[in-house]
C-alpha positions as CSV (number, residue, x, y, z in Angstrom):
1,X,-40.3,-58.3,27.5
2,X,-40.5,-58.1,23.7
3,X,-39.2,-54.4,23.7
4,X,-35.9,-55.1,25.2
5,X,-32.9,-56.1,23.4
6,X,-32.1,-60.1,22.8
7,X,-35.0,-60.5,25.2
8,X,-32.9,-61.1,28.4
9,X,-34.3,-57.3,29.8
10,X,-31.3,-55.8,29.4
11,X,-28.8,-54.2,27.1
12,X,-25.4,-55.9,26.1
13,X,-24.1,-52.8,24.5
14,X,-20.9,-51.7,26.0
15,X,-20.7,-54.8,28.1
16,X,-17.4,-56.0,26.0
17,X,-14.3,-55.0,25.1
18,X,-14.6,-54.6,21.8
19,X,-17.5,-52.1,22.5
20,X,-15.8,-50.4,24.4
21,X,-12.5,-49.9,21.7
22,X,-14.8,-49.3,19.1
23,X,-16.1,-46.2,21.4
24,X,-12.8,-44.8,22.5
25,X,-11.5,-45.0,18.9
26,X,-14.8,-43.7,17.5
27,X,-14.7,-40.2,19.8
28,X,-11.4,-40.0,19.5
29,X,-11.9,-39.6,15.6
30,X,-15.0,-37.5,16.6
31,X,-12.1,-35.3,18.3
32,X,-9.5,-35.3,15.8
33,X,-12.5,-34.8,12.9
34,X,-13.1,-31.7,14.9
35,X,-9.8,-30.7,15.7
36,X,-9.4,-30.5,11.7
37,X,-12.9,-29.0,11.1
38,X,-11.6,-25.9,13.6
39,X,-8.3,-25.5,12.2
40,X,-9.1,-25.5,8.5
41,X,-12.3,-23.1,9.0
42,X,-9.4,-21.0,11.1
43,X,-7.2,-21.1,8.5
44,X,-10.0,-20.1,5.7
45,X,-11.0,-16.9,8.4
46,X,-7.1,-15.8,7.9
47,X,-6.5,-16.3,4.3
48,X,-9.8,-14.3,3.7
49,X,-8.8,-11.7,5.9
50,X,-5.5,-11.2,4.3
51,X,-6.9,-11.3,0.8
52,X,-9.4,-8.2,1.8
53,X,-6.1,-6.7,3.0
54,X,-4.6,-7.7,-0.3
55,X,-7.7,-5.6,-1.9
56,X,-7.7,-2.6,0.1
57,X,-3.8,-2.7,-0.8
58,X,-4.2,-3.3,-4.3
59,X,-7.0,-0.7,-5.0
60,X,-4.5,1.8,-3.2
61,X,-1.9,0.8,-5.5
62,X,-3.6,1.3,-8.8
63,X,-4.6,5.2,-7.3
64,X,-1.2,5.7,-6.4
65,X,0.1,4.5,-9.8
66,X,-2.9,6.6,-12.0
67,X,-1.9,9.4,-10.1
68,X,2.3,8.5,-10.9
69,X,0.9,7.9,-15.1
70,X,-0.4,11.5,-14.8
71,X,2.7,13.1,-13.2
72,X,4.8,10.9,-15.8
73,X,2.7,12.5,-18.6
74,X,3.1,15.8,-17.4
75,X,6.7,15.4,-16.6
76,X,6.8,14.5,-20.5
77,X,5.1,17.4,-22.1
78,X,7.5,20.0,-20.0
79,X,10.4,18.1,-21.2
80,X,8.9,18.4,-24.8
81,X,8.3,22.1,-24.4
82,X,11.8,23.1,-23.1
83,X,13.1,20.6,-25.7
84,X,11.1,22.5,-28.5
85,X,12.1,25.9,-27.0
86,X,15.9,24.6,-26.5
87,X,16.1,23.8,-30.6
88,X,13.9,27.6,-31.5
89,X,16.7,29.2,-29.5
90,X,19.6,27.2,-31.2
91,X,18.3,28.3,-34.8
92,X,17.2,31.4,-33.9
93,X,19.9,33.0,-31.3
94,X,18.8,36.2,-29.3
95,X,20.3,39.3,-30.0
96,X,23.0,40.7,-28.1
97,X,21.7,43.0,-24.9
98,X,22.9,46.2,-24.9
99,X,25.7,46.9,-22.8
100,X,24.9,47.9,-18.8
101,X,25.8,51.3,-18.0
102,X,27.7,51.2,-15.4
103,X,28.3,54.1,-12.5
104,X,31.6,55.4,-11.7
105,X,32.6,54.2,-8.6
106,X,32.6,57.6,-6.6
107,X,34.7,57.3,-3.2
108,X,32.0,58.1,-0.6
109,X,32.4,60.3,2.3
110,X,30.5,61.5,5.4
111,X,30.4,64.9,4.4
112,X,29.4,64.1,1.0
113,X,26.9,61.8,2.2
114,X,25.3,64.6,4.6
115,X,25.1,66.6,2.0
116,X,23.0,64.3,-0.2
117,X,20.5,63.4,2.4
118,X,19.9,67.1,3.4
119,X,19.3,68.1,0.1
120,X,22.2,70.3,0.0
């Protein structure tokens, strides 16, 4: 009889009311600790998923953008060049062309035509 509880040879826990309060309130903490425990860890699982997104996004980005910096920088030095050729030609003007020489406009007939291709 020594190794049961208040020596009677049986257990008073959960015999009163108060035990059994203290047990309802106790799991329902247990449930509403886990409740928490899941949402949180769910909500870590989604913020780390969208900040990998975030990276892949980003890294894309800063291509896309190196590759706009080059085009910009080309874009410049052809706007320099045509600049710098734009003020040679407006000190330096290009002679006149020599005029076209221009064919009579001979009225063309069938018989004359004939004659051209035949080698007459």
């Amino acid at each position: 009889m020594s190794n049961t509880l208040n020596g009677a040879g049986k257990s008073t826990f959960f015999e009163g009311t108060v035990d059994r309060v203290f047990f309802w309130i106790s799991l329902f903490a247990l449930g509403v600790l886990l409740f928490l425990t899941l949402w949180r860890q769910q909500q870590i699982n989604t913020a780390q998923a969208e900040y990998e997104l975030l990276q892949e996004n980003h890294g894309v980005l800063l291509q896309e953008m190196r590759e706009l910096q080059q085009e910009n920088t080309r874009m410049r030095q052809r706007l320099q060049q045509l600049e710098e050729r734009l003020t040679f030609r407006e000190r330096r003007p290009l002679p006149p062309s020599p005029p076209k020489a221009r064919r009579a406009d001979v009225p063309v007939d069938s018989r004359t035509l004939f004659l051209k291709r035949s080698g007459k």
